[in-house]
GUBADO-238615 format. One record per residue (C-alpha): residue number from 0; residue in three letters; chain; x, y, z. Coordinates in Angstrom, 1 decimal. Example, Ala and Ser with C-alpha at 12.3 -4.5 7.8 and 13.67 -1.06 7.14 Angstrom:
residues 2
@lumdo=0	guvex=ALA	paza=A	px=12.3	py=-4.5	pz=7.8
@lumdo=1	guvex=SER	paza=A	px=13.7	py=-1.1	pz=7.1
//
This chain:
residues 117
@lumdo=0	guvex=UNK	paza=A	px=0.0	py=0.0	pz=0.0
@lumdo=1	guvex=UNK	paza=A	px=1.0	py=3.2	pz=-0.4
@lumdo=2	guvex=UNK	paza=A	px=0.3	py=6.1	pz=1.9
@lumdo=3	guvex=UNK	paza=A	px=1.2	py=9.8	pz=2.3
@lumdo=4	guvex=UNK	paza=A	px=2.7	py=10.0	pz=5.6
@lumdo=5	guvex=UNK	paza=A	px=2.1	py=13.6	pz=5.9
@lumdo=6	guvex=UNK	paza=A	px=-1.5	py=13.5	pz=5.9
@lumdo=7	guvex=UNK	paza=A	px=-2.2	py=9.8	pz=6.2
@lumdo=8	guvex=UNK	paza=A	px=-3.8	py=9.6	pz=2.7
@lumdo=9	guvex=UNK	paza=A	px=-4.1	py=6.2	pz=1.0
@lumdo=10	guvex=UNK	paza=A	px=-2.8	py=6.9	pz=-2.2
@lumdo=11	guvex=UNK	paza=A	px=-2.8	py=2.9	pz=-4.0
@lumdo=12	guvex=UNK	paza=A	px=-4.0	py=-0.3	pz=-2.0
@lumdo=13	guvex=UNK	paza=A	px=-1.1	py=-2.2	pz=-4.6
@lumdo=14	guvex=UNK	paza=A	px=2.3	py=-1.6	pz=-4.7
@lumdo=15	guvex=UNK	paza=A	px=4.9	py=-3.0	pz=-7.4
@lumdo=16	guvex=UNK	paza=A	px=8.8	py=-2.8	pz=-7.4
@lumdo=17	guvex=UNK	paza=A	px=11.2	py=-2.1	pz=-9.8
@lumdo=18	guvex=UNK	paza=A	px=14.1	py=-2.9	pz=-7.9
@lumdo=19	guvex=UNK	paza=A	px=16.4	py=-4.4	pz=-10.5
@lumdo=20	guvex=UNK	paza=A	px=18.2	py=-3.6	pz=-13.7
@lumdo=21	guvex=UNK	paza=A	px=15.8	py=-5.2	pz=-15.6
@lumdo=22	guvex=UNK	paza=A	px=12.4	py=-3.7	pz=-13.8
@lumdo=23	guvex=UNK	paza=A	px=13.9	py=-0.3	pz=-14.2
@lumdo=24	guvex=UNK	paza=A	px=14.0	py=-0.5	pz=-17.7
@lumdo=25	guvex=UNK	paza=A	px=10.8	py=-2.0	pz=-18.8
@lumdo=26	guvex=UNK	paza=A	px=9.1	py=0.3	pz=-16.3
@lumdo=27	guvex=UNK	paza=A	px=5.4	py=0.5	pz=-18.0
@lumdo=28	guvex=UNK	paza=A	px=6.4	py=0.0	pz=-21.4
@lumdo=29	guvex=UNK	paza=A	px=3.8	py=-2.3	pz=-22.8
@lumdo=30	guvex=UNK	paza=A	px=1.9	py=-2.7	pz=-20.0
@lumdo=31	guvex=UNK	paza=A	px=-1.8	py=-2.4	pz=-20.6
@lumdo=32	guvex=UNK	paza=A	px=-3.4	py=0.7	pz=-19.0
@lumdo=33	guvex=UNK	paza=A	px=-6.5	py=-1.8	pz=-18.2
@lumdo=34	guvex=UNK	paza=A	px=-4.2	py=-3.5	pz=-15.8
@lumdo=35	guvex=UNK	paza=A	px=-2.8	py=-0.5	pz=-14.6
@lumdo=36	guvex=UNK	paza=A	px=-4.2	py=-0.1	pz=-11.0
@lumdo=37	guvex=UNK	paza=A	px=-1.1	py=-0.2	pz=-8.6
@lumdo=38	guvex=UNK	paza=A	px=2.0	py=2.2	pz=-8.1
@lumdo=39	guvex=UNK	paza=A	px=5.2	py=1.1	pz=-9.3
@lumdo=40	guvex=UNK	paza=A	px=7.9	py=1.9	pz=-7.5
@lumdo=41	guvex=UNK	paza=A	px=11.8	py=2.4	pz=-8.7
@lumdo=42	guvex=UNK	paza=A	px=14.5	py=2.2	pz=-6.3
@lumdo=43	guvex=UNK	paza=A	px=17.3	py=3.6	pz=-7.6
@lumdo=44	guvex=UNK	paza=A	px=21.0	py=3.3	pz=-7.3
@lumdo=45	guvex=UNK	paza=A	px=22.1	py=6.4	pz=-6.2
@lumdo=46	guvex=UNK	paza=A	px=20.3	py=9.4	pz=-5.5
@lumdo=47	guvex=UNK	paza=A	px=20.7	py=11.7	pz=-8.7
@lumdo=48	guvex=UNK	paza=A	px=18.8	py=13.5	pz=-11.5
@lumdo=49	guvex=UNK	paza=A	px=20.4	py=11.6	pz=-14.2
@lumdo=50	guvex=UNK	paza=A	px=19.6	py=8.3	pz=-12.4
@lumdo=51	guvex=UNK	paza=A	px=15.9	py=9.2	pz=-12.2
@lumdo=52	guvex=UNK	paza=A	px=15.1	py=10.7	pz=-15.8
@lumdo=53	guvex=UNK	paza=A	px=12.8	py=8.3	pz=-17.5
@lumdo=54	guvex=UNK	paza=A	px=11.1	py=8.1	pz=-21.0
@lumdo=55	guvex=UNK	paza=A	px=7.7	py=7.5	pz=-21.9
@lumdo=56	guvex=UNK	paza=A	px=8.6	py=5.2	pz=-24.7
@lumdo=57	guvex=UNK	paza=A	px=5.9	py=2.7	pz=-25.5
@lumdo=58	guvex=UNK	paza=A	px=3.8	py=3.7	pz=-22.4
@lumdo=59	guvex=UNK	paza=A	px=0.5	py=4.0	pz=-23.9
@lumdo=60	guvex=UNK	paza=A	px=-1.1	py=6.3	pz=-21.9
@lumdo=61	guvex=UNK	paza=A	px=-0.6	py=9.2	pz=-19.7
@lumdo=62	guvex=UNK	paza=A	px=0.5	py=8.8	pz=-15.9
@lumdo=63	guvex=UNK	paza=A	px=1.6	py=10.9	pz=-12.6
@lumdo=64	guvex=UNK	paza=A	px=5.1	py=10.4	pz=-11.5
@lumdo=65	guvex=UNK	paza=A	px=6.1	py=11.5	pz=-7.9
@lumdo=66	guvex=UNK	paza=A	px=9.9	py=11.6	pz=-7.5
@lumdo=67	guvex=UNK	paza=A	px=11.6	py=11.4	pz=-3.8
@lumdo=68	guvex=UNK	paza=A	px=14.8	py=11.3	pz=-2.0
@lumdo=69	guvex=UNK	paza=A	px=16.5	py=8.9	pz=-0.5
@lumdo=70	guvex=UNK	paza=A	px=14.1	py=10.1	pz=3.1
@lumdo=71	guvex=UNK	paza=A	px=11.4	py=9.7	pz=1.1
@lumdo=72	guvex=UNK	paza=A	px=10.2	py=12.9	pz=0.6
@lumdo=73	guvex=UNK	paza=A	px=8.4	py=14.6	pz=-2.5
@lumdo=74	guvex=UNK	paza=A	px=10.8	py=16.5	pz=-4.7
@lumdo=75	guvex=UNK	paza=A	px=9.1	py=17.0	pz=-7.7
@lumdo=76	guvex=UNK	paza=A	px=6.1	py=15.8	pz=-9.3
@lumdo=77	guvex=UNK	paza=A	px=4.7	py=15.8	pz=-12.8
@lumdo=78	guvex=UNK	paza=A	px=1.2	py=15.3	pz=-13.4
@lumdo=79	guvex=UNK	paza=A	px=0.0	py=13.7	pz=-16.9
@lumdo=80	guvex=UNK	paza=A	px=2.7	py=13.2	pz=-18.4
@lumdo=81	guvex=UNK	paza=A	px=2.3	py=11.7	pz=-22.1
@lumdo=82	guvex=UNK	paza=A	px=2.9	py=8.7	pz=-23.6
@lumdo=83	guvex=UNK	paza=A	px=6.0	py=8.5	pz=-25.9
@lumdo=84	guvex=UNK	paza=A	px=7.8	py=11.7	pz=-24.0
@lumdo=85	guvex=UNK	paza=A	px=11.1	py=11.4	pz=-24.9
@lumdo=86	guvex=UNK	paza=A	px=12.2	py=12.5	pz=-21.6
@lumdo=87	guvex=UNK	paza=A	px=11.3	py=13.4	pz=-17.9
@lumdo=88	guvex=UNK	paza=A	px=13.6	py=14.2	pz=-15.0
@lumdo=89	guvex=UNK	paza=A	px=13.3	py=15.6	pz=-11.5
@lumdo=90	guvex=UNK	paza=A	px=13.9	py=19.3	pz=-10.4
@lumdo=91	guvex=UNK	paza=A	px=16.1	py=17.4	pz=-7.8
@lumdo=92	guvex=UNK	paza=A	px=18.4	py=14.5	pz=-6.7
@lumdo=93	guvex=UNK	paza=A	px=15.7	py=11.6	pz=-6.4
@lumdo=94	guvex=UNK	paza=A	px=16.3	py=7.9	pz=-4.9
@lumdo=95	guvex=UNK	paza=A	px=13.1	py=6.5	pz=-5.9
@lumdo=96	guvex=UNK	paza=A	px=10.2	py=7.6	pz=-8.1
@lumdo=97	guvex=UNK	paza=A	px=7.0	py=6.3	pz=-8.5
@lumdo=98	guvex=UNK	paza=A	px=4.6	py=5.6	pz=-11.6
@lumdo=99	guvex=UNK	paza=A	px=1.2	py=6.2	pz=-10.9
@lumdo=100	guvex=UNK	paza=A	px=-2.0	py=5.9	pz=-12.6
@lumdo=101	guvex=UNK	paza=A	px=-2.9	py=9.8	pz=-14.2
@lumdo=102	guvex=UNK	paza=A	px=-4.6	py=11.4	pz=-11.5
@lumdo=103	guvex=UNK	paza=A	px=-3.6	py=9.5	pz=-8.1
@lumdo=104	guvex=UNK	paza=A	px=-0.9	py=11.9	pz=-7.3
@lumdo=105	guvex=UNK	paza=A	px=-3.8	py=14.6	pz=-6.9
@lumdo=106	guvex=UNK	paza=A	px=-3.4	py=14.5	pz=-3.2
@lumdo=107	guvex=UNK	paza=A	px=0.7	py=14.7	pz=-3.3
@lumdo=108	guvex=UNK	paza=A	px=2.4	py=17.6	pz=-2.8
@lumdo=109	guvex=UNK	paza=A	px=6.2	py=18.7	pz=-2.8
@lumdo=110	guvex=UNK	paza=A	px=7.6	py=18.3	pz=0.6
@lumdo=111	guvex=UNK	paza=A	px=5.2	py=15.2	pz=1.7
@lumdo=112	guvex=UNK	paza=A	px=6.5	py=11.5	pz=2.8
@lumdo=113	guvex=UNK	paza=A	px=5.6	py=9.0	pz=1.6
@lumdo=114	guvex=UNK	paza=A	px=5.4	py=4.8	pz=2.7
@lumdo=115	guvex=UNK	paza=A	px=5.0	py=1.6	pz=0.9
@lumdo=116	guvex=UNK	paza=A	px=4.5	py=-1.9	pz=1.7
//
């Protein structure tokens, strides 16, 4: 589950991991948007922007990503991003982001924490 900390906000009852190489790459690409009802969450290998810029490459739909540091705190967030956007990166360092359906990170705001499980 994952749960803004800050104001104790369910934000997705599922949670998915894409802690290895090969997680982090696919990322949503192909997945079906149908299907698409949990957050997926990256861990990353070190806490950078360059480490955390993704692309929207054969994601066929739009979707929220919340970016955090290695507390877990909000750093950036973009809302709606498109499918097949060549690139996205944080206004910050992040450790981890997370892919969310397009609108769920409606109650997120720069600064929250956030918890998974």
């Amino acid at each position: 589950m994952l749960v803004n900390k800050s104001t104790s906000k369910k934000i997705m009852p599922k949670v998915r991991l894409a802690d290895n190489s090969w997680l982090r790459l696919k990322g949503l690409m192909f997945e079906n948007q149908a299907v698409f009802d949990y957050a997926l969450v990256f861990d990353l290998p070190s806490e950078s922007v360059l480490h955390a810029t993704i692309h929207m490459l054969f994601v066929f739909f739009p979707i929220d990503i919340v970016f955090l540091d290695k507390g877990k705190k909000v750093v950036d967030i973009v809302r709606g991003i498109q499918p097949f956007t060549p690139s996205c990166s944080p206004k910050k360092p992040a450790k981890f982001l997370i892919e969310l359906p397009a609108g769920k990170a409606s109650g997120i705001k720069e600064g929250d924490l956030l918890e998974w499980n």
